[in-house]
C-alpha positions in Angstrom: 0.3 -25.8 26.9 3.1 -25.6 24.4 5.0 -28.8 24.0 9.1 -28.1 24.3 9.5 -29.5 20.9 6.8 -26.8 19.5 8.6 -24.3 21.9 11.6 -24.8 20.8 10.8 -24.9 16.8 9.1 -21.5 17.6 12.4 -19.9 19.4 14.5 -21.0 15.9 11.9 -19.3 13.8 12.5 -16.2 15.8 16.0 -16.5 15.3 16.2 -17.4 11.9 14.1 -14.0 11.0 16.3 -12.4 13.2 19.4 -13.5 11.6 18.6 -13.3 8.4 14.6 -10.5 8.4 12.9 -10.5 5.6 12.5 -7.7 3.3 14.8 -6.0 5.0 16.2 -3.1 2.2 15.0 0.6 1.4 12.3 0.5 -0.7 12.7 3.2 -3.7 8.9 3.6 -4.8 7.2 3.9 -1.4 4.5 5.5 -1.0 4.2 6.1 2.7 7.2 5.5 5.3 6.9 5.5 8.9 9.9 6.0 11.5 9.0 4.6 15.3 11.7 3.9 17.9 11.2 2.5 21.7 13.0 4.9 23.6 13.2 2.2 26.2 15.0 -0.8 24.9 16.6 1.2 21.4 14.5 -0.6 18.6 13.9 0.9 15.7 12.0 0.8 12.4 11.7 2.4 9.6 8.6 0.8 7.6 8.0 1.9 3.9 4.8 0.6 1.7 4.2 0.9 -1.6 0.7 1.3 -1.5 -1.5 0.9 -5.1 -5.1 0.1 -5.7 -6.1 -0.1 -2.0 -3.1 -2.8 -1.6 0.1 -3.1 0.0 2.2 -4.3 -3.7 5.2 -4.2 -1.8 7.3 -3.6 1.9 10.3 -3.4 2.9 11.9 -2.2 6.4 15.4 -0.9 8.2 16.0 -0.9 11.8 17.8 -2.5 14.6 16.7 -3.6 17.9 16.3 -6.9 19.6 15.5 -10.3 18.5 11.3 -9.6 19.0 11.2 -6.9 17.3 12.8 -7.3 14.3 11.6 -11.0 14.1 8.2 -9.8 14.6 8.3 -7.2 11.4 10.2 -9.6 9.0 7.2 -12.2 9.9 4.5 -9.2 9.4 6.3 -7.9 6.1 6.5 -11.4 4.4 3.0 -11.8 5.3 1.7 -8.3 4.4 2.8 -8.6 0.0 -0.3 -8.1 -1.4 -2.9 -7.7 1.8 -5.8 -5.1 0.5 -5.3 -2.5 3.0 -8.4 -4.0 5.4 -7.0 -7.2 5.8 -3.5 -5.6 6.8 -5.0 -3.8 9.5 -6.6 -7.2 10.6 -3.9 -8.7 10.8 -2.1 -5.9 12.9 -5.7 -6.2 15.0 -5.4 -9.6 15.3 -1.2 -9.8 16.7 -2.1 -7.0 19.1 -5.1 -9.0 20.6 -2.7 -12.3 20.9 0.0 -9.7 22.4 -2.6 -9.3 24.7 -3.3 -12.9 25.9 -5.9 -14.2 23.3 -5.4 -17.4 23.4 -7.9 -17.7 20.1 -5.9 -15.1 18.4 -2.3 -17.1 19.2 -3.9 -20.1 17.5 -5.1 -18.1 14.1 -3.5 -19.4 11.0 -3.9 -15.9 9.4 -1.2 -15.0 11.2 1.2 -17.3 10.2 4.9 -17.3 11.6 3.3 -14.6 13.5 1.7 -17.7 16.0 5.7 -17.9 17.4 5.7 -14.9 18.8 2.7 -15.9 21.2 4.7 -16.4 23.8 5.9 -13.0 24.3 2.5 -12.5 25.8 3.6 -13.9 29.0 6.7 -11.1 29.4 4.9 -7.5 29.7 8.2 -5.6 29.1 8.8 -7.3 25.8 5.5 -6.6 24.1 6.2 -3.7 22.9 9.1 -4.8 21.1 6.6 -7.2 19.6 4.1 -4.6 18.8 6.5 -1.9 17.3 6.4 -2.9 13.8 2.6 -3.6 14.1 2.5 0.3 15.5 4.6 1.5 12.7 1.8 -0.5 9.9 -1.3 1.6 11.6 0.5 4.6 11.1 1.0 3.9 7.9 -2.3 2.7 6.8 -3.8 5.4 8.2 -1.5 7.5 5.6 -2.5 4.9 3.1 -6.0 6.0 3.6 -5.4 9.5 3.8 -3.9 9.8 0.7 -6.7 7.7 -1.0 -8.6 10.0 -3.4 -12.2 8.3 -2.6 
C-alpha cells in the first residue's frame, strides 16, 4: 500500500507533466505520425517519431485531453529519446500490463515517471486515457517496422 506522502508526490508529478508535457511541439522530420482520439472523454494525440537506424532519435506530440492522458505521453516521450524500437514496444508492453493491475509491472524502474500513473489501475474508465498515447506508439512502431527495408 502506497503511503499518502508517495501518493501525494505521485499526484504532483502528474500535474507538473500536465502543466507543463514534455516534448510537446510538431516535429518537422518525422518519420511516422499517428492521430488517435477517445471519442468518449475528447483526448487526443497526435504522436510523431523520427525513426533512424531501428531507433526512436526523436518525439514529439500535440493534443489535449485530460490530466492522464497527456501526463501519461509526456512521461512516455521523455522516456522513449533514443529506445531501439524493441525496447519501445516493451516499455508500451510493460505500462499496459501495470494498467492492467500488475502489481510487478507498477513497481519496474524501466518505466520511470511512468510508476505514478499506477494508480489509475484502480479507476476502469480512466485507463484508457492512460493507455491512449501508449496505443498511438504501437501504431506507430508498427509503421516504424513496416517501412524498415530488412
Amino acid at each position: 500500500m502506497e503511503t499518502p506522502q508517495l501518493n501525494s508526490l505521485y499526484q504532483q508529478l502528474i500535474l507538473e507533466h500536465y502543466r507543463k508535457p514534455r516534448n510537446k511541439a510538431e516535429l518537422e522530420d518525422k518519420t511516422v505520425e499517428v492521430h488517435l482520439n477517445n471519442p468518449v472523454c475528447g483526448d487526443e494525440i497526435r504522436l510523431q517519431l523520427r525513426i533512424e537506424d531501428d531507433h526512436i532519435a526523436d518525439v514529439k506530440f500535440t493534443g489535449q485531453g485530460c490530466s492522464i492522458s497527456q501526463a501519461a505521453v509526456s512521461m512516455m516521450t521523455s522516456l522513449l529519446k533514443g529506445k531501439q524500437l524493441d525496447e519501445a514496444q516493451g516499455v508500451a508492453q510493460r505500462f499496459t500490463e501495470m494498467m492492467h493491475g500488475d502489481e510487478a509491472a507498477a513497481k519496474d524502474k524501466s518505466l520511470g515517471d511512468l510508476r505514478a500513473l499506477a494508480g489509475v489501475s484502480k479507476f476502469p474508465v480512466r485507463i484508457k486515457c492512460a493507455l491512449l498515447g501508449f496505443e498511438a506508439l504501437q501504431k506507430a512502431l508498427k509503421q516504424g517496422h513496416a517501412g524498415d527495408p530488412r
